[in-house]
DRENMARVO-608607 format. One record per residue (C-alpha): residue in three letters; x, y, z. Coordinates in pm, 1 decimal. Each point is the difference from the previous one (the first is absolute). Example, Ala and Ser with C-alpha at 12.3 -4.5 7.8 and 13.67 -1.06 7.14 Angstrom:
BEGIN
    r        c1        c2        c3
  ALA    1230.0    -450.0     780.0
  SER     137.0     344.0     -66.0
end
This chain:
BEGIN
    r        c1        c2        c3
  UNK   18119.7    4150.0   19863.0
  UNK     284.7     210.0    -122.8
  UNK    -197.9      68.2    -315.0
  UNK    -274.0     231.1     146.1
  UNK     260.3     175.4     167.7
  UNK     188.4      71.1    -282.4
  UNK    -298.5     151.4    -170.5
  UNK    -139.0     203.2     304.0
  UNK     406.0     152.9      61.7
  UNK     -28.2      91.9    -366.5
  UNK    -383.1     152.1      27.8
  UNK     134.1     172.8     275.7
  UNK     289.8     172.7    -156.1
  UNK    -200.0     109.5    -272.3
  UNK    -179.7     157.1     272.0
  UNK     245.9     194.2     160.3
  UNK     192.8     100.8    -345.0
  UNK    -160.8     294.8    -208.9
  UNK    -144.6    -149.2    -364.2
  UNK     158.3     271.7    -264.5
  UNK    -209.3       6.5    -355.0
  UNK     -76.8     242.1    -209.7
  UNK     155.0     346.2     -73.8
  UNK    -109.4     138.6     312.4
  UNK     129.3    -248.4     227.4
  UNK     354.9      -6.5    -240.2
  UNK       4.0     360.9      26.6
  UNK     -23.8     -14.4     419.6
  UNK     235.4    -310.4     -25.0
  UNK     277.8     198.4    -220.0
  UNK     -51.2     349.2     199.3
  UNK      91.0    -139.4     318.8
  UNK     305.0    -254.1    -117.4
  UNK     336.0     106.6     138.0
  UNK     290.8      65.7    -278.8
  UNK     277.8     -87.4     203.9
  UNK      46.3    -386.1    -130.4
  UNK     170.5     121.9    -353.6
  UNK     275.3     151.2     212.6
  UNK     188.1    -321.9     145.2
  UNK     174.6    -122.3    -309.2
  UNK     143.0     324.9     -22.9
  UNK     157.5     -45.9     330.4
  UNK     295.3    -259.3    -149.7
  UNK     110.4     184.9    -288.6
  UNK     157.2     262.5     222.0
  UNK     215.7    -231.0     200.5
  UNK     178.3     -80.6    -339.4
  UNK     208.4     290.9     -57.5
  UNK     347.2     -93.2    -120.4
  UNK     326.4     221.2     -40.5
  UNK     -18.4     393.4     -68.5
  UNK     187.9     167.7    -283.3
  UNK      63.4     302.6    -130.7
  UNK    -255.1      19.9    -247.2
  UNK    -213.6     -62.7     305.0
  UNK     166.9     295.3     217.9
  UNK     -80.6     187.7    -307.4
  UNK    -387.7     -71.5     -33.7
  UNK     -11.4      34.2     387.3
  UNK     122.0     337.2     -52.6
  UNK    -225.4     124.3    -296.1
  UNK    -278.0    -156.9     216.7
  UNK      69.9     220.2     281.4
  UNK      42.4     289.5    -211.2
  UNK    -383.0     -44.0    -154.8
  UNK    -112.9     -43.6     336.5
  UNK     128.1     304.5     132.4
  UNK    -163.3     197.6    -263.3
  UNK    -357.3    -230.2       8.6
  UNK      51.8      76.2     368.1
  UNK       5.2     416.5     -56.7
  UNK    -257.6     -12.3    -292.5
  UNK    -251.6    -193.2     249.4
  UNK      98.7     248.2     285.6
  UNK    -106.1     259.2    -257.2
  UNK    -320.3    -131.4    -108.6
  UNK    -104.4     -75.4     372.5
  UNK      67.0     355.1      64.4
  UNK    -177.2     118.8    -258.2
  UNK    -316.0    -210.5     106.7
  UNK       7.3      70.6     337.0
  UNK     -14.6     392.8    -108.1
  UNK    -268.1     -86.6    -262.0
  UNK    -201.6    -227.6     224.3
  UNK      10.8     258.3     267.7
  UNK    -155.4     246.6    -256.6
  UNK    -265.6    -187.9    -137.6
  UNK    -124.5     -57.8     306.8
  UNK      -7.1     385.9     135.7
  UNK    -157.8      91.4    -341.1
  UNK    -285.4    -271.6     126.4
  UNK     -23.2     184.4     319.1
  UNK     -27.6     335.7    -200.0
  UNK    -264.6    -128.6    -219.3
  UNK    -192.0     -86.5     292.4
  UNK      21.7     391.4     102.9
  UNK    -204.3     126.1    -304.9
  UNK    -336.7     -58.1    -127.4
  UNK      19.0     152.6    -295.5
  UNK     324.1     199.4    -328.6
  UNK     149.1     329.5     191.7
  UNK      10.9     247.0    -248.7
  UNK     249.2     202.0      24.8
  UNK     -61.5     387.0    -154.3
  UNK     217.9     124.0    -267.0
  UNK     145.0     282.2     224.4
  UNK     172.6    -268.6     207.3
  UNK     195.2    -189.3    -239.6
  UNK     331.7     100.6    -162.0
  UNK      12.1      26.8    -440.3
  UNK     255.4     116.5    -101.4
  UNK      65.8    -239.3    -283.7
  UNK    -357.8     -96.5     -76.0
  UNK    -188.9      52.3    -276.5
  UNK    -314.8     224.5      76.3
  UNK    -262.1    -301.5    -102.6
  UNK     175.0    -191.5     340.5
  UNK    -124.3     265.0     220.5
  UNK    -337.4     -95.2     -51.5
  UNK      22.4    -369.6     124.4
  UNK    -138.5    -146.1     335.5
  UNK     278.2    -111.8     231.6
  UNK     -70.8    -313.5     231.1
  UNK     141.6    -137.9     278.1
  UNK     -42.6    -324.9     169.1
  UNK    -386.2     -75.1     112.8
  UNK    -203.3    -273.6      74.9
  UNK    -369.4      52.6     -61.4
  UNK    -255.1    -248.0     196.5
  UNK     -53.3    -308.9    -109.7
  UNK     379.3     -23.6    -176.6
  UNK      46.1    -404.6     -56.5
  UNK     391.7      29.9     -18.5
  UNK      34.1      87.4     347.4
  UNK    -334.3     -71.1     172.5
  UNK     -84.3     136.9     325.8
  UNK    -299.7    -299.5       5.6
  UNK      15.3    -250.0    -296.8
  UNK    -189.4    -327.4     -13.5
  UNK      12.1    -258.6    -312.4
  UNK    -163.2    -297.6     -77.1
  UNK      35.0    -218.6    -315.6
  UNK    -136.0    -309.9    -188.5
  UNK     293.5    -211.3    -157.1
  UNK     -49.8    -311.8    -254.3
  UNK     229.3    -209.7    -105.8
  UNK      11.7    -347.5    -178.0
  UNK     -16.5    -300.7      97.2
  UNK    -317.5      48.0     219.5
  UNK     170.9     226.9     245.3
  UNK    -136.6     376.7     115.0
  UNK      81.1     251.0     273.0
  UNK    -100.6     241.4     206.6
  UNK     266.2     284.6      33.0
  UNK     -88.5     305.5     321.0
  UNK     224.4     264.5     100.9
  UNK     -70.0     267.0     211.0
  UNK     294.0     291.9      63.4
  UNK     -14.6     297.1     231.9
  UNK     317.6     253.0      54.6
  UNK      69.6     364.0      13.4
  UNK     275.4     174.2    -168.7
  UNK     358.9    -214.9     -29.6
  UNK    -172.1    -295.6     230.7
  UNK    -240.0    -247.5     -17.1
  UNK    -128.0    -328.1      54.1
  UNK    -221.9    -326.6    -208.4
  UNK    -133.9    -320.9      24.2
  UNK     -61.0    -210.4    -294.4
  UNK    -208.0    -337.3     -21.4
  UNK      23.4    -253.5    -326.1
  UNK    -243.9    -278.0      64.2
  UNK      68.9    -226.3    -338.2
  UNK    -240.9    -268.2     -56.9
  UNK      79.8    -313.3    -215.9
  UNK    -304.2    -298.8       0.9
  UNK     -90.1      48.8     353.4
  UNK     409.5      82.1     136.9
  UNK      66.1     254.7     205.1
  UNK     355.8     206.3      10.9
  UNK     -48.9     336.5     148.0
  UNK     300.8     278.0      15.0
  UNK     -71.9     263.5     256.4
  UNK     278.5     309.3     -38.2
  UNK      27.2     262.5     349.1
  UNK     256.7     248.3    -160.2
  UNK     165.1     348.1     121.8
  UNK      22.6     217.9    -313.3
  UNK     285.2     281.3     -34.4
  UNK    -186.0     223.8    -246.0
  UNK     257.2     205.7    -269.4
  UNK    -184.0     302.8    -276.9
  UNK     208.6     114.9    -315.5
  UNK    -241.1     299.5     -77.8
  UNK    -353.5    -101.8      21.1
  UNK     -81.0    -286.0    -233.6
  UNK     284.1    -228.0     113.2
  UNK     -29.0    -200.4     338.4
  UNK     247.2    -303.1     135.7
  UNK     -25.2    -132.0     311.4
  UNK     252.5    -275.9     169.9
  UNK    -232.7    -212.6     240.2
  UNK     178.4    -244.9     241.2
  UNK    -255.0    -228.2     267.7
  UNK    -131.3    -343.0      39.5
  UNK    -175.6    -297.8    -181.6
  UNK    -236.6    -279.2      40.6
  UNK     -77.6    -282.3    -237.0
  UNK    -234.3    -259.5      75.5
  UNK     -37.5    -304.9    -243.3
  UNK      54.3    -338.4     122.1
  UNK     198.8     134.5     269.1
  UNK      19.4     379.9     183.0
  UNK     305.5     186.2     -75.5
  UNK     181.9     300.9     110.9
  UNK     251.8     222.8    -157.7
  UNK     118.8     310.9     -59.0
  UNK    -113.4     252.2    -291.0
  UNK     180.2     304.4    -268.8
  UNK    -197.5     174.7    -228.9
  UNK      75.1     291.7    -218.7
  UNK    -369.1     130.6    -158.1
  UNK      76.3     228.8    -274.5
  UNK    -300.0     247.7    -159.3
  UNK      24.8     209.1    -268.1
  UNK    -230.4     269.1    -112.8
  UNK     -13.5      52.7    -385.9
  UNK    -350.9     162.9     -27.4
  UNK    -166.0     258.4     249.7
  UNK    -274.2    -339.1      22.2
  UNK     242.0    -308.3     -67.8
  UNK     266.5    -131.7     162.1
  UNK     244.1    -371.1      -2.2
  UNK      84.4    -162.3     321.9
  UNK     276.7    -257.2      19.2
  UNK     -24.0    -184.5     371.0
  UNK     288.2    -254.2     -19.1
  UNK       1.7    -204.7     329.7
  UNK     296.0    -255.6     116.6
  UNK    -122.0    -205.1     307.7
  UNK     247.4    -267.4     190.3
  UNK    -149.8    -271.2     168.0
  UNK     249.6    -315.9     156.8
  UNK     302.8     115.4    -198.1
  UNK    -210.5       0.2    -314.5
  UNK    -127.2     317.0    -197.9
  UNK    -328.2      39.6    -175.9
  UNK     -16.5     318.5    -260.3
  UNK    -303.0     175.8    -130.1
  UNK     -30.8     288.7    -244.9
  UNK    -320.1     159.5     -71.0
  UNK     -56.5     248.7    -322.6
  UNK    -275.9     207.2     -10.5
  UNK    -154.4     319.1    -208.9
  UNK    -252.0     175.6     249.0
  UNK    -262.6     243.6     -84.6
  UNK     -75.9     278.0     268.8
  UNK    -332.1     218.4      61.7
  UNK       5.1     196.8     305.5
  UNK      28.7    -241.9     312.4
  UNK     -98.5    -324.9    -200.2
  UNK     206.3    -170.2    -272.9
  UNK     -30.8    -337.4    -253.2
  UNK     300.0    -208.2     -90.2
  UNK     117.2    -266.8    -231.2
  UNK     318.6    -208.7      12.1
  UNK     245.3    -293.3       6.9
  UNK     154.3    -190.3     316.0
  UNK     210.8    -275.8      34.6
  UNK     125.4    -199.0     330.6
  UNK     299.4    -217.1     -91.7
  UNK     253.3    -196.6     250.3
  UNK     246.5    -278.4    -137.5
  UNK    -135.9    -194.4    -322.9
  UNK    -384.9     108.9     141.3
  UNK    -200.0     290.0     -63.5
  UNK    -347.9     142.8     -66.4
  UNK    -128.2     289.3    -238.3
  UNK    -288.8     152.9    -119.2
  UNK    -180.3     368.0    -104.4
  UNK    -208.6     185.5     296.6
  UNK    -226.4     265.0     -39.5
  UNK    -148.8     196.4     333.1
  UNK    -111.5     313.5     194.1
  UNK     170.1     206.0     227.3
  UNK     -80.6     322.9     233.0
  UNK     236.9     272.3      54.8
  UNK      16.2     297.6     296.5
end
């Protein structure tokens, strides 16, 4: 009798308990696995300290020294950020106040040291004409993604802001013989200009994954674009997601062509968490306003 209840416990554990195979599942499995565990044999080694010297006093003291100065150098830098981040986000909100280069007539400007060919150039200021991808007023993307190994994905995005704000949601549905694992982004984008064909937001929100199991977690991004032709320009969306104390990263390249309000693009993404990840080329549509 205690043989077929062995077997039905076991059947019913296997049940309950999540089956993990193939990348997909690995990649949900590693994404959402706390790295806390590698710090408790770390935790002895401290209670070992012996006798202090004076060759110790003497480190302790060049330590403290080199901290004081990393301490004003990163003061520095953080300054110099907050000013800079401060700026490229007015010179969004400026962009969004012209449609179009102000000229500005030769009778207004000072040349006193310029060369007479100068005076004839065209002076522009910040503008944003309609239907600018860097910082969209209405943008929505979809892409086609294969990879090896029998696994494809469908990547959507859909942004709408105005000026230094704005706001996203992102879907990746990834496919893999039948499995399922779908990552569904709800960000709030900061939006920073330098000029007008360089855009970088900092996003901050929520994530969900559903695999095996649902997940929650919290969400940074930093999408960088980069205009190097009035018609072409590169997008880098890095993404780091944190789900139970584990992290999941993606980083998406991507060259995009732009007509008017519509636009085709081509590019590389990759999802990667512990020892597991996922890559593959994408190629897509988007519309701009």
């Amino acid at each position: 009798m205690r043989t077929p209840l062995l077997i039905a416990t076991l059947c019913l554990s296997f049940s309950i308990v999540p089956a993990y195979a193939g990348k997909l599942d690995n990649l949900e499995r590693e994404s959402t696995k706390s790295s806390s565990k590698s710090k408790k044999s770390s935790s002895s080694s401290n209670s070992t300290s012996g006798k202090t010297s004076l060759g110790d006093d003497i480190q302790s003291e060049i330590a403290a020294g080199i901290a004081e100065i990393l301490i004003e150098a990163t003061v520095n830098v953080v300054g110099f950020s907050a000013i800079a981040v401060a700026a490229g986000g007015a010179m969004s909100y400026d962009r969004y106040m012209r449609f179009e280069p102000k000229v500005i007539d030769d009778s207004q400007l000072d040349y006193e040291n310029d060369e007479e060919d100068d005076k004839s150039k065209v002076f522009q200021d910040l503008f944003r004409t309609t239907g600018d991808p860097l910082v969209p007023m209405l943008r929505a993307s979809s892409q086609w993604l294969y990879s090896s190994n029998d696994i494809n994905a469908q990547l959507n995005r859909i942004e709408a802001g105005y000026g230094f704000l704005g706001i996203s949601y992102s879907q990746n549905i990834l496919n893999e013989n039948g499995d399922e694992l779908t990552l569904a982004n709800t960000l709030i984008h900061y939006r920073m200009s330098f000029g007008n064909d360089f855009s970088w937001d900092f996003a901050y929100g929520r994530g969900k994954m559903n695999g095996k199991q649902k997940h929650d977690g919290s969400v940074f991004a930093m999408p960088i674009r980069l205009r190097f032709h009035p018609d072409w320009h590169f997008e880098y969306y890095p993404v780091w997601s944190s789900y139970n104390g584990g992290s999941l990263s993606e980083h998406q390249f991507s060259f995009n062509y732009h007509y008017k309000y519509i636009g085709a693009n081509f590019g590389y993404k990759t999802w990667s968490a512990g020892t597991a990840s996922v890559d593959g080329f994408f190629t897509g549509l988007y519309l701009s306003f």
